[in-house]
Wavefront OBJ file of the C-alpha trace (Angstrom):
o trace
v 80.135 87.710 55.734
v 82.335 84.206 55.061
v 80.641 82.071 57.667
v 84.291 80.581 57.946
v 85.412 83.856 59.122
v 81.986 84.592 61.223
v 83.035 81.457 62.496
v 86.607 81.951 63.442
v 86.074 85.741 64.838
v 83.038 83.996 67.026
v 85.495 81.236 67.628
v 88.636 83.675 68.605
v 86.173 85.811 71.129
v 85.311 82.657 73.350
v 89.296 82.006 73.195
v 90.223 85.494 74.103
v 88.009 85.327 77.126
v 89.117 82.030 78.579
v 92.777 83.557 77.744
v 91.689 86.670 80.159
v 89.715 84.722 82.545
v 93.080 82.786 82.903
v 95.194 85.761 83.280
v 92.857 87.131 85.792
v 93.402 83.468 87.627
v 96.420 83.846 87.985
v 96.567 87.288 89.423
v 94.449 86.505 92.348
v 96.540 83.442 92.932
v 99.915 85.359 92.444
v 98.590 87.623 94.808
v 98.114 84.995 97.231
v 101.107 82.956 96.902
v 102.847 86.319 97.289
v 101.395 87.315 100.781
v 102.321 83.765 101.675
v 105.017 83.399 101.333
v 105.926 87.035 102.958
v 104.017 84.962 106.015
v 106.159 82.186 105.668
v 109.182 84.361 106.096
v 107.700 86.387 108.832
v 107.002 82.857 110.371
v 110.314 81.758 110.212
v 111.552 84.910 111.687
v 109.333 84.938 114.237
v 110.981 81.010 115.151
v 114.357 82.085 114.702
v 113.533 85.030 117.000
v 111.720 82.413 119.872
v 114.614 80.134 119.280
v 117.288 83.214 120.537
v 114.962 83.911 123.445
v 114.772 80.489 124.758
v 118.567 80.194 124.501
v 119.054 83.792 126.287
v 117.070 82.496 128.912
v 118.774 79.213 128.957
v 121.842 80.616 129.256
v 120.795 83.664 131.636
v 119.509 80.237 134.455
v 122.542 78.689 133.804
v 124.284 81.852 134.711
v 122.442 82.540 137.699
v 123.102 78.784 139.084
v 126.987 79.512 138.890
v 126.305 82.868 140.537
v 124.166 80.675 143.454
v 127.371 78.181 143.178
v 129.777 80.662 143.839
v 127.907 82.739 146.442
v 127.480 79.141 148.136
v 131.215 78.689 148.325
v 131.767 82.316 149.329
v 129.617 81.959 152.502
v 131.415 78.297 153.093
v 134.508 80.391 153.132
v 133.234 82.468 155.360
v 132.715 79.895 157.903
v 135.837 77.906 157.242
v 137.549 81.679 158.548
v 136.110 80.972 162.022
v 138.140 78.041 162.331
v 141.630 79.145 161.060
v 144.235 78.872 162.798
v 147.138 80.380 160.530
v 147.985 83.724 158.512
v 148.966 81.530 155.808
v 145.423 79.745 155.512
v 143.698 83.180 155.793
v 145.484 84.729 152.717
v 144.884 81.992 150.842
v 141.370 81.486 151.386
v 140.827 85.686 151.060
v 142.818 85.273 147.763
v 139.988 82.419 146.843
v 137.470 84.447 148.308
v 138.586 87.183 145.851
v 138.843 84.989 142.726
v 134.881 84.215 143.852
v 133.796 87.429 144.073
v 135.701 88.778 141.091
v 133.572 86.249 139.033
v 130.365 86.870 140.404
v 130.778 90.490 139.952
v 131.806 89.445 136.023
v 128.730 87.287 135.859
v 126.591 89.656 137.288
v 127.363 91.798 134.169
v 127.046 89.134 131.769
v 123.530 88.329 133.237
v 122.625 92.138 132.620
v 123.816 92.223 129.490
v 121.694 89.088 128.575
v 118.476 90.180 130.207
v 118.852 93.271 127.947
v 119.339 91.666 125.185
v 116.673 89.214 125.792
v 113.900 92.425 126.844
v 115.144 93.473 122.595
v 114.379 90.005 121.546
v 110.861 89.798 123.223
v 110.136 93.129 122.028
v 111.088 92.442 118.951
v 109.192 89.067 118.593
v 105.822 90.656 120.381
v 106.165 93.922 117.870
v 106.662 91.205 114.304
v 103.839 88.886 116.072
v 101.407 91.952 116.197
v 102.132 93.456 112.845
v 102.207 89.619 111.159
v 98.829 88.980 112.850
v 97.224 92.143 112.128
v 98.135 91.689 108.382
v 96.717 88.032 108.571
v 93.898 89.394 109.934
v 93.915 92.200 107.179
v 94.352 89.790 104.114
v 91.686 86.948 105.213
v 88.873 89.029 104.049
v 90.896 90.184 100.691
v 91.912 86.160 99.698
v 88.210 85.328 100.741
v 87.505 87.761 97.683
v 90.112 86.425 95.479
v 88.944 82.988 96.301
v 85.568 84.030 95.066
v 86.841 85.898 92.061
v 88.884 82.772 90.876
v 85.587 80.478 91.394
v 84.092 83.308 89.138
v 86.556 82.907 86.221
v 86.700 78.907 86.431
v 82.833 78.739 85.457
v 83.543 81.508 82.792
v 86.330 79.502 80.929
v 83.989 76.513 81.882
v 81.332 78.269 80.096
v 83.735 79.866 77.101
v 85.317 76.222 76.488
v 82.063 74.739 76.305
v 81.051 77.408 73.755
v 83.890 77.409 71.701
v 83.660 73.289 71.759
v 80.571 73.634 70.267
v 81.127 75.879 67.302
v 84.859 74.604 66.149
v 83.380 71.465 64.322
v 81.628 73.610 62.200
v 84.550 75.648 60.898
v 85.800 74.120 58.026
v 88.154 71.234 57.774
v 90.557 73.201 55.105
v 90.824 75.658 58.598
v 90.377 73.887 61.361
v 93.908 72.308 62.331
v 95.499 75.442 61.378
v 93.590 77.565 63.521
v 93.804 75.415 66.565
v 97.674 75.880 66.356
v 97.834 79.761 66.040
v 95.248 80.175 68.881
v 97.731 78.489 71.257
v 100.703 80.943 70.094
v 101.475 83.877 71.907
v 98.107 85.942 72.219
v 95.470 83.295 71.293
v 94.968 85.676 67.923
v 94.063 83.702 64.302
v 92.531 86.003 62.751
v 92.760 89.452 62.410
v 90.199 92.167 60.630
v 92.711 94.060 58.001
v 91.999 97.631 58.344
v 92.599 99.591 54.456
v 95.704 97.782 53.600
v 97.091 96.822 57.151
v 96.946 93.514 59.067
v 95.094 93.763 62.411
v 97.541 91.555 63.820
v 101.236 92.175 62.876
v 100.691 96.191 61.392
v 101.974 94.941 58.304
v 100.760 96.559 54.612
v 99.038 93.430 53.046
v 99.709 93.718 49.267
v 97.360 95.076 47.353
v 96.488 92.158 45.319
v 95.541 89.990 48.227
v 93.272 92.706 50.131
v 91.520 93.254 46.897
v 90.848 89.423 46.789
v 89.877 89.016 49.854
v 87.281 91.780 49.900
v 85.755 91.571 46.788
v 85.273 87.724 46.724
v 84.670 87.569 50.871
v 86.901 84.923 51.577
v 89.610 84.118 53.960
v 93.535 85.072 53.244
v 96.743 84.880 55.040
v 98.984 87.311 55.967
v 101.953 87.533 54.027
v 104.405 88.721 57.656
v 102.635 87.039 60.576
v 100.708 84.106 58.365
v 97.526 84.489 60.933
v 94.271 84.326 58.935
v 92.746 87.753 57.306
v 89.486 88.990 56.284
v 87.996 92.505 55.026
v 84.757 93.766 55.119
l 1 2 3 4 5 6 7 8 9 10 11 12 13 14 15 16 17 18 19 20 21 22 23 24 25 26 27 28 29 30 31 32 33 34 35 36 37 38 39 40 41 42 43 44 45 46 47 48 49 50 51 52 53 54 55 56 57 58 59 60 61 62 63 64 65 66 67 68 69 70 71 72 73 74 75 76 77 78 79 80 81 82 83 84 85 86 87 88 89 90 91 92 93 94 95 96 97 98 99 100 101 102 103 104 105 106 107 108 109 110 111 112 113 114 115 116 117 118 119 120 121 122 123 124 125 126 127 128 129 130 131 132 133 134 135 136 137 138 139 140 141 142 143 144 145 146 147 148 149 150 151 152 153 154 155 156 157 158 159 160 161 162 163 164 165 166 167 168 169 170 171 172 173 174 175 176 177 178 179 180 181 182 183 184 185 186 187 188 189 190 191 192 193 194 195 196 197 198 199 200 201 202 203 204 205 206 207 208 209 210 211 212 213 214 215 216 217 218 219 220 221 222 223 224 225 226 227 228 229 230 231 232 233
C-alpha cells in the first residue's frame, strides 16, 4: 500500500476516535445540563411555592389581628350597654355591634378559605420537595458515572491527539494542508476506500479512468463529487 494513504487511513482512525470520544462528551454533559436545569426549575417552583405560603400566612395573622380587633370592640360595646341611658344610644350601638359581627363572621370565612388554601400549598411544596430530592438523590450516583465516563474520553482524545500529532508530519507535504481542512468538515472523513467503482464517502461512481489509475499505479486520487481523497486496493 501508498504509505501516503497508510498514512492518511492511520491518520483518519485517530481523528474519528477523538471525533467520537467528543460526541460521547458531550452526551454525558447534555445529560447533565439537562437534569439541571429540570432542578433549577423545580427549584424555582419550589420558591415561588414558599413565597405563596409565607404570604398566606402573612395575610391569614393579619386577618386574625382584625378578627381580635373587632372582637375587642364588640366586648367594649358590650360594656358601654351597661351604662346607657337612651333607646336611641342602644340602637345605634346594636347597629355597630352588628356591622362588627357581620365582619367577623366575613373574616372568619376568609381565614378558612386561606388556611385551605395554604394546607394545598404546603402539600404541594412537601410532595415537589420529596419527589425533587428523591431524584437528586437518584441522579448523584448516575452524574458520578458520567463524570467518570467524560474523564475517560478526555485521556482518550488526549491519547488520539497525541497519536495523530505524531504521524501527520510524515504525510506528505503535496497532502498535508489539504487533509487537515477536510478532516475538520462535517464527519472528520478525507479519505475514503472506493469499493468497485464507488466512492466510500459520497456513493458516487468514480469514472473508470481514475479507479483504474489509482489501482494499478497505488496512488492517491480525488473524487470527482465530494473531492475527499481516494484509494483502491
Amino acid at each position: 500500500m501508498n504509505n501516503d494513504i497508510k498514512i492518511m487511513t492511520e491518520l483518519q482512525g485517530y481523528w474519528h476516535a477523538v471525533l467520537s470520544s467528543k460526541n460521547k462528551i458531550e452526551q454525558c454533559e447534555d445529560i447533565i445540563r439537562k437534569f439541571k436545569d429540570e432542578s433549577s426549575d423545580k427549584r424555582k417552583n419550589l420558591a415561588s411555592l414558599a413565597a405563596a405560603i409565607k404570604e398566606l400566612k402573612s395575610s391569614i395573622r393579619q386577618h386574625e389581628l382584625d378578627l381580635n380587633d373587632k372582637d375587642g370592640r364588640i366586648k367594649k360595646l358590650d360594656e358601654r350597654k351597661k351604662i346607657i341611658h337612651t333607646t336611641k344610644e342602644l340602637h345605634a350601638l346594636e347597629k355597630e355591634t352588628d356591622v362588627l359581627k357581620f365582619d367577623i363572621g366575613a373574616l372568619e370565612e376568609k381565614i378558612l378559605a386561606l388556611i385551605d388554601r395554604l394546607d394545598e400549598k404546603e402539600k404541594d411544596h412537601a410532595e415537589l420537595e420529596q419527589s425533587l430530592q428523591a431524584k437528586e438523590n437518584q441522579f448523584s450516583e448516575k452524574q458520578h458515572k458520567l463524570i467518570g465516563e467524560i474523564s475517560i474520553q478526555e485521556q482518550k482524545i488526549k491519547t488520539n491527539e497525541e497519536k495523530f500529532n505524531g504521524l501527520i508530519d510524515r504525510l506528505s507535504a503535496a497532502y498535508r494542508s489539504k487533509f487537515r481542512k477536510m478532516l475538520n468538515v462535517k464527519e472528520g472523513t478525507a479519505i475514503a476506500k472506493v469499493e468497485g467503482e464507488i466512492c466510500g464517502y459520497c456513493n458516487f461512481t468514480i469514472p473508470a479512468f481514475l479507479v483504474i489509475e489509482i489501482s494499478t499505479n497505488d496512488v492517491v486520487g480525488n473524487c470527482t463529487n465530494c473531492g475527499r481523497f481516494i484509494y483502491k486496493l
